[in-house]
SEFI-483438 format. One record per residue (C-alpha): residue in one letter; x, y, z; residue number from 1; chain. Coordinates in steps of 0.2 Angstrom, whole numbers, plus 5000, padded with zeros to 4 digits. Each point is the difference from the previous one (the first is absolute). Example, Ala and Ser with C-alpha at 12.3 -4.5 7.8 and 13.67 -1.06 7.14 Angstrom:
+------+------+------+------+-----+-------+
| rest |    X |    Y |    Z |  nr | kette |
+------+------+------+------+-----+-------+
|    A | 5062 | 4978 | 5039 |   1 |     A |
|    S | 5006 | 5017 | 4997 |   2 |     A |
+------+------+------+------+-----+-------+
//
This chain:
+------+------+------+------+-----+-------+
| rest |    X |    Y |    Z |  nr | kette |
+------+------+------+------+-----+-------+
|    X | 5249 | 5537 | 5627 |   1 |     A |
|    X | 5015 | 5009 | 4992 |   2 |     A |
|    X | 5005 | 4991 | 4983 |   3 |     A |
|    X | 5018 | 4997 | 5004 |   4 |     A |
|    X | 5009 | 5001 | 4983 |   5 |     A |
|    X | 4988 | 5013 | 4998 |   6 |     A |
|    X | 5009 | 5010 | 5014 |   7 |     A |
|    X | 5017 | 4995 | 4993 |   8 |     A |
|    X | 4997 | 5006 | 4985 |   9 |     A |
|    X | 4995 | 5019 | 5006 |  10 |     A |
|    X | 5015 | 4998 | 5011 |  11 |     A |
|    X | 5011 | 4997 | 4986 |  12 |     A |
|    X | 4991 | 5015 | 4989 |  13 |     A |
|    X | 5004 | 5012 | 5014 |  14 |     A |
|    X | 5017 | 4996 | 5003 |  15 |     A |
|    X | 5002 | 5003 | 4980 |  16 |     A |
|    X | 4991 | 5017 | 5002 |  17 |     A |
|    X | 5013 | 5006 | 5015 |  18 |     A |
|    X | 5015 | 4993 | 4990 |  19 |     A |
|    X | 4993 | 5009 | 4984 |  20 |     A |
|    X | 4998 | 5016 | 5013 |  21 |     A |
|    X | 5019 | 5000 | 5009 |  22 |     A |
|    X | 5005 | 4998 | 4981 |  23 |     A |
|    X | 4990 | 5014 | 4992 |  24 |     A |
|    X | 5007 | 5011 | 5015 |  25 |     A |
|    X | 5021 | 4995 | 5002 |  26 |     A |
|    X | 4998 | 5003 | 4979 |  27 |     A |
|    X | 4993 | 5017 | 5002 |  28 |     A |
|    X | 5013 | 5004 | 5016 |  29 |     A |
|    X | 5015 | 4994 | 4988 |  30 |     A |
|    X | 4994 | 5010 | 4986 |  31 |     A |
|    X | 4999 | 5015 | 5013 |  32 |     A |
|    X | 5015 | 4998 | 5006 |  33 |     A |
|    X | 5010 | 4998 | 4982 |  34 |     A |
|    X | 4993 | 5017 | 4997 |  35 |     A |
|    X | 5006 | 5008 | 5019 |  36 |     A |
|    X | 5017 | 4990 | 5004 |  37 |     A |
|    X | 4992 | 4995 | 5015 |  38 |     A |
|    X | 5007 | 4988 | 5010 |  39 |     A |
|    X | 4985 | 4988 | 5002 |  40 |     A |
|    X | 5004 | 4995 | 4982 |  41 |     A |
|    X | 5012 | 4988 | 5003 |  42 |     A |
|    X | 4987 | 4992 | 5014 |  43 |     A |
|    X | 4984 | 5002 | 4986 |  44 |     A |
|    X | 5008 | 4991 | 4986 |  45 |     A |
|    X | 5006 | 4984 | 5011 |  46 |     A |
|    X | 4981 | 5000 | 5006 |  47 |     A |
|    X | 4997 | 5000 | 4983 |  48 |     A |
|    X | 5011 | 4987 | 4994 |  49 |     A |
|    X | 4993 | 4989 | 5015 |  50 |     A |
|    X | 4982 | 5002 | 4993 |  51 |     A |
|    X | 5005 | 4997 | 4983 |  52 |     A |
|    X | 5010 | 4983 | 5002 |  53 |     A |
|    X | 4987 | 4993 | 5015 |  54 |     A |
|    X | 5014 | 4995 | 5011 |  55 |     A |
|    X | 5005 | 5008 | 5018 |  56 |     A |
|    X | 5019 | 5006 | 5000 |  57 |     A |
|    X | 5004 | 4997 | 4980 |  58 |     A |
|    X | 5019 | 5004 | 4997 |  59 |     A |
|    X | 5009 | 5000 | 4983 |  60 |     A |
|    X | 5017 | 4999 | 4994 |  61 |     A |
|    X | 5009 | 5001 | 4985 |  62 |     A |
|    X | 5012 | 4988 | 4995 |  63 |     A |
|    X | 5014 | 5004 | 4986 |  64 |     A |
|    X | 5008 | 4986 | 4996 |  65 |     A |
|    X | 5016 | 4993 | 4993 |  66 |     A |
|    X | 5004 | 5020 | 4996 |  67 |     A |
|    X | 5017 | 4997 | 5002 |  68 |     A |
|    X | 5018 | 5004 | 4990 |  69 |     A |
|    X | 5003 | 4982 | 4992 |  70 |     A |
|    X | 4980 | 4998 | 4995 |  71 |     A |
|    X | 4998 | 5019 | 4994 |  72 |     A |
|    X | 5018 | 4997 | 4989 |  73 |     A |
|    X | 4993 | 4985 | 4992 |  74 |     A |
|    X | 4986 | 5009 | 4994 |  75 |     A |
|    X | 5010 | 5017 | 4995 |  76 |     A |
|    X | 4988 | 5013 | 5000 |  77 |     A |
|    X | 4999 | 5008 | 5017 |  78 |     A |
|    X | 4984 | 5012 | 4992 |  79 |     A |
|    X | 4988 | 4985 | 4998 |  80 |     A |
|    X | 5003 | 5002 | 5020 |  81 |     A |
|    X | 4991 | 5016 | 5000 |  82 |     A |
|    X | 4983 | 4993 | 5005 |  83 |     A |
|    X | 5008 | 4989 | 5015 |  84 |     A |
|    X | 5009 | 5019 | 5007 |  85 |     A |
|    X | 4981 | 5006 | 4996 |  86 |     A |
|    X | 4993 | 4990 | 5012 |  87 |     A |
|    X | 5011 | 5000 | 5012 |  88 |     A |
|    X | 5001 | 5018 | 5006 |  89 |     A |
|    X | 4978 | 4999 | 4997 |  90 |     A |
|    X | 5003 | 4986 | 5013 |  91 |     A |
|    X | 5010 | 5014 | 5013 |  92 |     A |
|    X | 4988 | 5013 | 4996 |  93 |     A |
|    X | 4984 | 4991 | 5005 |  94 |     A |
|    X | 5008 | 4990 | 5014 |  95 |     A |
|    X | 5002 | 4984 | 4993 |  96 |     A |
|    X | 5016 | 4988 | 5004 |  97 |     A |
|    X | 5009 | 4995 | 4988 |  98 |     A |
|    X | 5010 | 4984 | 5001 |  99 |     A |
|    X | 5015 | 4996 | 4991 | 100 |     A |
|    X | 5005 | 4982 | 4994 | 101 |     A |
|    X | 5018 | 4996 | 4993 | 102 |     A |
|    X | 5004 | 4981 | 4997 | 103 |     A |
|    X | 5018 | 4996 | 5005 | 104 |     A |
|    X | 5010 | 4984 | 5009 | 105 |     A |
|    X | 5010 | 4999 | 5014 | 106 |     A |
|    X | 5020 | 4995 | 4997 | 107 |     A |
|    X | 5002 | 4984 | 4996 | 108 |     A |
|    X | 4983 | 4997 | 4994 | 109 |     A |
|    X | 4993 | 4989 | 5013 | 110 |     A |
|    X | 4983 | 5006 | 4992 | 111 |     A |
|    X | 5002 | 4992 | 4986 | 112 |     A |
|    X | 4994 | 4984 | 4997 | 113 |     A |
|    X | 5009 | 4992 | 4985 | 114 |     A |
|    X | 4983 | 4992 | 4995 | 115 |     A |
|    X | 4993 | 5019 | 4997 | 116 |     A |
|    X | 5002 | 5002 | 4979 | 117 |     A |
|    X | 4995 | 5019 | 5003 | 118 |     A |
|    X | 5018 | 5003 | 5013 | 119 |     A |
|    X | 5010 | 4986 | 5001 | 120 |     A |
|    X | 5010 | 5007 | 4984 | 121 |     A |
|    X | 5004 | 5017 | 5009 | 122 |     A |
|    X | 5007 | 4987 | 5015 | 123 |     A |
|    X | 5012 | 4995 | 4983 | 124 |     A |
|    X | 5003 | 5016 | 4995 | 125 |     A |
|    X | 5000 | 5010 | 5016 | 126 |     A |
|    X | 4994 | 5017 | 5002 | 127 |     A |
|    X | 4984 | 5005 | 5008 | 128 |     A |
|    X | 5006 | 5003 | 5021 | 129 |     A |
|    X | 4994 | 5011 | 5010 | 130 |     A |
|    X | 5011 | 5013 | 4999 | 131 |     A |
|    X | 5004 | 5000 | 4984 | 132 |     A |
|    X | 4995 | 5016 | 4989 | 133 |     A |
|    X | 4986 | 4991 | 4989 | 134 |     A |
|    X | 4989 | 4995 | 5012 | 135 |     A |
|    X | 4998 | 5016 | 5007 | 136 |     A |
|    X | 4986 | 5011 | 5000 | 137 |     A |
|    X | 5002 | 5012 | 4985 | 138 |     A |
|    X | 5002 | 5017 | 5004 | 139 |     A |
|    X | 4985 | 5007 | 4989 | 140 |     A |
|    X | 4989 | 4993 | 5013 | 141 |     A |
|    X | 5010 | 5000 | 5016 | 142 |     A |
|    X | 4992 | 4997 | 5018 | 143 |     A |
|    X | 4999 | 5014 | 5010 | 144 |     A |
|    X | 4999 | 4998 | 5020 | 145 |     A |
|    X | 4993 | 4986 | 5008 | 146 |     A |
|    X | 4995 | 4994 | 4985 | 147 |     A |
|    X | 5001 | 4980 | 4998 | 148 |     A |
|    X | 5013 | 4989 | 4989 | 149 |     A |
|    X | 4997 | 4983 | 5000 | 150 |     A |
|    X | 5010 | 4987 | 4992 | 151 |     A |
|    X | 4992 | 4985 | 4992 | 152 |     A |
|    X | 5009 | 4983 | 4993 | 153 |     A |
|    X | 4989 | 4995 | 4989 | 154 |     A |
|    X | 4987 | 5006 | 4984 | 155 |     A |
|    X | 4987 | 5005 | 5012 | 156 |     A |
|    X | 5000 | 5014 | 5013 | 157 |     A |
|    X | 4996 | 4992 | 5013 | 158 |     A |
|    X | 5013 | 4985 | 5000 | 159 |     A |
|    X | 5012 | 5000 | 5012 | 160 |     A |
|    X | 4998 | 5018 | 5006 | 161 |     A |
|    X | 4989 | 5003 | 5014 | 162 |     A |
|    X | 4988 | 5010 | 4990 | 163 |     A |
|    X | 4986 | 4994 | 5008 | 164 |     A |
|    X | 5005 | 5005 | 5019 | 165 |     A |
|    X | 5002 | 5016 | 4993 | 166 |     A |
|    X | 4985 | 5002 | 4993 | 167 |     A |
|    X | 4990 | 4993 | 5014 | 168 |     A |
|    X | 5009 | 5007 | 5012 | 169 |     A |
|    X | 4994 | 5017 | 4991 | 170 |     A |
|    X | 4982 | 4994 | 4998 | 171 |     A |
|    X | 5003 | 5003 | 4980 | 172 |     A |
|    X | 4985 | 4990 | 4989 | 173 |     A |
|    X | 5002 | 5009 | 4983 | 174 |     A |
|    X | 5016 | 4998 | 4990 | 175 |     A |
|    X | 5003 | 5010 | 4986 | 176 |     A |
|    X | 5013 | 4990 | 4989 | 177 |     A |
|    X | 5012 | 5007 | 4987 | 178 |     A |
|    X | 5017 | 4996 | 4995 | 179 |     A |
|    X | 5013 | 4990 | 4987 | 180 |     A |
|    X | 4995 | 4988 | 4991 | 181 |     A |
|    X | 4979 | 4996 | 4999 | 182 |     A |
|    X | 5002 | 4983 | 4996 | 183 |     A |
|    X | 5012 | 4999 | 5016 | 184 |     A |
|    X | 4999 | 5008 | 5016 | 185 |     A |
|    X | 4984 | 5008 | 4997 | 186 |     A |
|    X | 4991 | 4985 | 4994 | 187 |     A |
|    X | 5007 | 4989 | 5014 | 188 |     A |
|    X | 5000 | 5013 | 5012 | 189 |     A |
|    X | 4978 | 5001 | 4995 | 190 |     A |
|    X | 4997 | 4982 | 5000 | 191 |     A |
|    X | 5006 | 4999 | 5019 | 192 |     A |
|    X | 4992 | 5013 | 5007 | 193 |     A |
|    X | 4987 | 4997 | 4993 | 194 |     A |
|    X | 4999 | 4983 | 5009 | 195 |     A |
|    X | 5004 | 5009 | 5015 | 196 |     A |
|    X | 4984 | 5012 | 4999 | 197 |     A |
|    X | 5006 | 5016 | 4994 | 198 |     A |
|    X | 4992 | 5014 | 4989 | 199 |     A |
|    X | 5009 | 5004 | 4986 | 200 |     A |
|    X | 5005 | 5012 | 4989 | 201 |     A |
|    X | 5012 | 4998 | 4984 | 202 |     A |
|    X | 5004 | 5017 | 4992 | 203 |     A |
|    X | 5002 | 4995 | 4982 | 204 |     A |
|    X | 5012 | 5013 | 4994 | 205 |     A |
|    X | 5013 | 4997 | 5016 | 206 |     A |
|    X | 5001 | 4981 | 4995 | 207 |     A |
|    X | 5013 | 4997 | 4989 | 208 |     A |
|    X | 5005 | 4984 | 4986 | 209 |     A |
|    X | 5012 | 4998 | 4989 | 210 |     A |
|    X | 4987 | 4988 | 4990 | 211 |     A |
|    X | 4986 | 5016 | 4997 | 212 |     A |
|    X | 4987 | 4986 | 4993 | 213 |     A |
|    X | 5003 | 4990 | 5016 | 214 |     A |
|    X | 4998 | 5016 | 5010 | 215 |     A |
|    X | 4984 | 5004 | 4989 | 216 |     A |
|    X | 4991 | 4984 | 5002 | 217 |     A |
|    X | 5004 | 4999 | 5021 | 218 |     A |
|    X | 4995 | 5018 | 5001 | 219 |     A |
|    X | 4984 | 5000 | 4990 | 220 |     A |
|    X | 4994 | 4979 | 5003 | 221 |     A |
|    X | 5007 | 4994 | 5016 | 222 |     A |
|    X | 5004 | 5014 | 5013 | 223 |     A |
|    X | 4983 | 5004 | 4999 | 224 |     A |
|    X | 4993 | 4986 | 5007 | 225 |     A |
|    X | 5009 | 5003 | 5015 | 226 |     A |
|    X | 5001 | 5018 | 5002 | 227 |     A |
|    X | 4995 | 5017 | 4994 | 228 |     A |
|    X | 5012 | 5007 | 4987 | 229 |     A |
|    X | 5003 | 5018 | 4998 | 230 |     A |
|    X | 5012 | 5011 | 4991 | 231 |     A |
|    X | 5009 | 5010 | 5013 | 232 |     A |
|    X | 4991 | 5015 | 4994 | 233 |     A |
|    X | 4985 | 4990 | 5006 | 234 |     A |
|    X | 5006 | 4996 | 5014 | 235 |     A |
|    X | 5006 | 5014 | 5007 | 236 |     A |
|    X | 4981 | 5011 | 4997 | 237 |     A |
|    X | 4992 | 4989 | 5010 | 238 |     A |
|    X | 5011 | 5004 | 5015 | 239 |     A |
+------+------+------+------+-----+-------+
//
């Protein structure tokens, strides 16, 4: 009689050892094809990817957010933005969409709750619509194409923008995160998607604060719980 776990077990060993195969081969077929320009690459290193992460169909996007005039003239120095244009033309290069997120309000803020400390003073002082020239993109990192501009109400990039349809409407798992400020958008932004069961990535250098100790500590002691944290650099050589 045929020990059942037995028999798992040796099922389970030669799935690994196909797995290990198709790997060892799609690596060695993207190596080829860097060297030749062939047009399989393109095909090899998404097989490659799909083995790596362990998940059918995995799909990444970049998300750069709060990069827009207002938030970039607060901070004043368009060259700590560097890292951000960095990552987004790596994103293009390898395929990647990028997402862009700019908070602004409608006219007449009926988005605004008075009760919200964080936005019911720019109800009082106004500022802030749609159309108005701070809340749009910034032109170091504009979107090119079909590329997506969502507008959120709120800290995080999810609240009150449809960001979620998009992205699984686009079968997207992975986000990679980066934007103005680290203890706002990018913090917020994590915390829900990580509740929602994304992968994500935070590239360190892309993320900005005007607090660097806050920045520091959120980078180094509470990003990491949630996600892996790269250097855009990093990032960008394992693509």
């Amino acid at each position: 009689m045929v020990d059942s776990s037995a028999l798992l077990a040796w099922m389970a060993i030669s799935t690994l050892r196909q797995e290990i195969m198709r790997y060892d081969i799609y690596t060695k077929r993207a190596s080829q094809c860097c060297s030749s320009g062939s047009l399989y690459r393109a095909e090899a290193q998404h097989r490659c990817r799909f083995l790596k992460g362990g998940q059918s169909m995995s799909k990444s996007a970049l998300m750069v957010m709060d990069v827009q005039n207002g938030i970039v003239d607060r901070y004043g120095n368009p060259e700590g933005l560097q890292p951000v244009q960095f990552a987004v033309r790596s994103a293009r290069a390898h395929g990647i969409a990028v997402i862009f997120v700019r908070v602004a309000f409608r006219p007449g803020y009926p988005d605004v709750s008075p009760d919200n400390r964080s936005f019911s003073s720019i109800r009082q002082m106004g500022g802030m619509i749609e159309t108005d020239h701070a809340t749009q993109i910034w032109q170091g990192v504009q979107p090119e194409g079909d590329e997506v501009v969502v507008v959120k109400r709120r800290v995080s990039a999810f609240t009150g923008s449809g960001l979620e349809v998009i992205l699984r409407a686009q079968n997207v798992d992975h986000l990679i995160l980066c934007g103005i400020a680290t203890s706002g958008v990018v913090l917020s932004t994590l915390r829900q998607a990580a509740d929602l069961d994304y992968r994500l990535t935070v590239l360190s250098d892309a993320c900005l604060d005007s607090d660097p100790e806050v920045h520091r500590l959120l980078i180094e002691k509470v990003f990491v719980r949630q996600a892996e944290v790269l250097s855009v650099a990093q990032w960008d050589a394992t693509l």
